[in-house]
C-alpha positions as CSV (number, residue, x, y, z in Angstrom):
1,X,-74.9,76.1,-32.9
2,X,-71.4,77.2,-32.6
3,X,-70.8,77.4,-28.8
4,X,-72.5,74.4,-28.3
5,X,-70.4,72.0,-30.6
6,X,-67.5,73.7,-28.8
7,X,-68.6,73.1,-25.6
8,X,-69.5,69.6,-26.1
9,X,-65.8,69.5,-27.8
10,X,-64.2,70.6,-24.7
11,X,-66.6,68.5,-22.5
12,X,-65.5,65.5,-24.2
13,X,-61.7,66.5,-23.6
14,X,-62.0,67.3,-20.3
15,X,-63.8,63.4,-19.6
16,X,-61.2,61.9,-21.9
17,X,-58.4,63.5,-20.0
18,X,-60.1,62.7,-16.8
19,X,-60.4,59.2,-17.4
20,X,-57.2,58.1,-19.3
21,X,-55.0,60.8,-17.2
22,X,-52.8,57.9,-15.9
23,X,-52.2,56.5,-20.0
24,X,-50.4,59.9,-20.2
25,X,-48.5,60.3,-17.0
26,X,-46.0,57.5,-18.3
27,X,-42.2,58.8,-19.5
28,X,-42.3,61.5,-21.7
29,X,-38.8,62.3,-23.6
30,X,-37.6,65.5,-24.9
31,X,-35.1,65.8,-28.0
32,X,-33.6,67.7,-30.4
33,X,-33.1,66.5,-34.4
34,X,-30.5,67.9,-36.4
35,X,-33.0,70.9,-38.6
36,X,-33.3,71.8,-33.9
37,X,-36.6,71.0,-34.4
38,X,-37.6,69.7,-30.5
39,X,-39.5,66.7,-30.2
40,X,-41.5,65.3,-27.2
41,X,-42.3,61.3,-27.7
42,X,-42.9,58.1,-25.5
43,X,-40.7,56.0,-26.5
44,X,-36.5,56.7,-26.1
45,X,-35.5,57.8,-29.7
46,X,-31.7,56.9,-28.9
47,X,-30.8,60.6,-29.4
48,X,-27.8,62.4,-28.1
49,X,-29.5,65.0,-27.0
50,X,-32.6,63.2,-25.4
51,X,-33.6,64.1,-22.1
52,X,-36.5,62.3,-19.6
53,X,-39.1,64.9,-18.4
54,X,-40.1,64.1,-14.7
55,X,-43.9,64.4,-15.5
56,X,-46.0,64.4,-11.7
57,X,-49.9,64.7,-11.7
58,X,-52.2,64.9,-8.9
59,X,-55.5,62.8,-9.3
60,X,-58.6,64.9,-10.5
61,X,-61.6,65.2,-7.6
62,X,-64.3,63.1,-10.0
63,X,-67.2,64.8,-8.5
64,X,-65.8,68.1,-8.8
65,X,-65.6,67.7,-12.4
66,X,-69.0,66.7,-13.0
67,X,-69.9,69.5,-10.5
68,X,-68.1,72.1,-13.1
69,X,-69.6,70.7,-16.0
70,X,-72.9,70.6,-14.8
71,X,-72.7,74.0,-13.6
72,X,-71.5,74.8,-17.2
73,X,-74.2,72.7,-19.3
74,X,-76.9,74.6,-16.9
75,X,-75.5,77.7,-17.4
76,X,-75.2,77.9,-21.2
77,X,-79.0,75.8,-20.9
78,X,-79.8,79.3,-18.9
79,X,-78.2,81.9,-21.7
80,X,-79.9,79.9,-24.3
81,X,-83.3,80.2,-22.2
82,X,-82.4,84.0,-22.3
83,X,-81.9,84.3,-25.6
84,X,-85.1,82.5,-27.0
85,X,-86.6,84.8,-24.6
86,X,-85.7,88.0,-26.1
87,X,-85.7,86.7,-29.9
88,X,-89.3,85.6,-29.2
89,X,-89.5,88.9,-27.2
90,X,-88.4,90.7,-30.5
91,X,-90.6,88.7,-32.9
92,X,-93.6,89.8,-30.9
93,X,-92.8,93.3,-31.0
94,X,-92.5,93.1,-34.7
95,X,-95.5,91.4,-35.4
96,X,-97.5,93.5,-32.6
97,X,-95.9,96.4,-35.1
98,X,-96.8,95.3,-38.3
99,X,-100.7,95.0,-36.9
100,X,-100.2,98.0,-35.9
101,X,-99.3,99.2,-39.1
102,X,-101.6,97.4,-41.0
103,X,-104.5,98.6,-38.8
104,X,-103.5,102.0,-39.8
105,X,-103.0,101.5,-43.5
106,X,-106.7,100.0,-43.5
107,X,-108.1,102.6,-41.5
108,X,-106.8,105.4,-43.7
109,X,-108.1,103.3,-46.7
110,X,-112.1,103.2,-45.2
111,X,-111.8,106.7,-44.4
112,X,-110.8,108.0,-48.0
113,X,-113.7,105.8,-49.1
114,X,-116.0,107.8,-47.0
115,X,-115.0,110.7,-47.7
116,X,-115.2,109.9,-51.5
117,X,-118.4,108.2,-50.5
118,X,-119.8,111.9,-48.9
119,X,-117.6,113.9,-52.0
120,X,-119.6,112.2,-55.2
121,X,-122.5,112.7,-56.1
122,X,-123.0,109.0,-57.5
123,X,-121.2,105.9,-55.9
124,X,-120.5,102.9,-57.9
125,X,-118.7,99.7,-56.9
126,X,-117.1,97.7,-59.8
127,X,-118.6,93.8,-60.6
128,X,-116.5,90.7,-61.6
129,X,-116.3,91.9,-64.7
130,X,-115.0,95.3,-63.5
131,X,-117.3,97.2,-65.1
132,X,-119.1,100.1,-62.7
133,X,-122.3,99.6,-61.0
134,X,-123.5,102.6,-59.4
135,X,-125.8,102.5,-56.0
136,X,-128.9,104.0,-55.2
137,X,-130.2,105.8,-52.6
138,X,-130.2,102.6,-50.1
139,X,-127.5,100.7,-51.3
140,X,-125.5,104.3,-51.0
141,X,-126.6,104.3,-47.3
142,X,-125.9,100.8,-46.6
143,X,-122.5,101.4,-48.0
144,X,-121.6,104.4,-46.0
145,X,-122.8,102.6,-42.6
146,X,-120.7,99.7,-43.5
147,X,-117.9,101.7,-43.8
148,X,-118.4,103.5,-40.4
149,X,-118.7,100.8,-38.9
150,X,-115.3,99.1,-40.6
151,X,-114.0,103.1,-39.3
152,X,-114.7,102.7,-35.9
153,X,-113.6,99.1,-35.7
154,X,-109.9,100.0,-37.4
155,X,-109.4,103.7,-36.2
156,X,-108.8,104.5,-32.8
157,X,-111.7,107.2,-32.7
């Protein structure tokens, strides 16, 4: 947010200076006080030690102005571009990570639950109330192909 509220700053200069050049290209007066501070001013101060500054400009080439700040605004519009790009680039990658990770963390879940599943001799889930209730023969085997098939579909077997 930076670079652009200083480029618009220096945009709005450059017009300023562009379009009220002439206001400025009047007298311009240089002096000294007596604490030798130096002064430049507008007006005559009067002072001993005043001296006129012959001040010469050359017109500015409008077009080539609005040529260089067009060239400007679409370049910093291009870095900006780039940088969305690779923060969304980034983002991705991180998210496309954590799946990754998660993937794994429930794949190594569904596989210690079969292999507890095949270890004990009696399988119990826990109810609402998360007290045990223990499976029988079919329920045991509707388990375990549940969780083979929750295997294959997380694990990269």
């Amino acid at each position: 947010m930076g670079m652009k509220k200083r480029h618009l700053t220096s945009s709005i200069v450059s017009l300023a200076i562009f379009f009220f050049g002439g206001a400025f290209a009047n007298e311009i007066y240089k002096y000294t006080d007596a604490n030798g501070n130096v002064h430049y001013t507008d007006r005559p101060s009067g002072d001993a030690s005043e001296e006129r500054l012959q001040v010469s400009y050359n017109r500015t080439d409008k077009a080539a102005v609005q040529e260089r700040v067009q060239s400007r605004l679409d370049s910093e519009a291009k870095r900006e571009e780039a940088r969305s790009e690779a923060q969304q680039a980034k983002q991705t990658a991180a998210d496309e990570r954590a799946a990754a990770e998660e993937k794994a963390a429930k794949c190594a879940d569904y596989r210690q639950k079969m292999k507890s599943m095949l270890e004990a001799r009696r399988v119990y889930r826990e109810d609402e109330n998360g007290e045990r209730v223990y499976l029988d023969d079919v329920a045991r085997a509707e388990a375990r192909t549940k969780a083979e098939e929750l295997i294959k579909e997380h694990c990269d077997t």
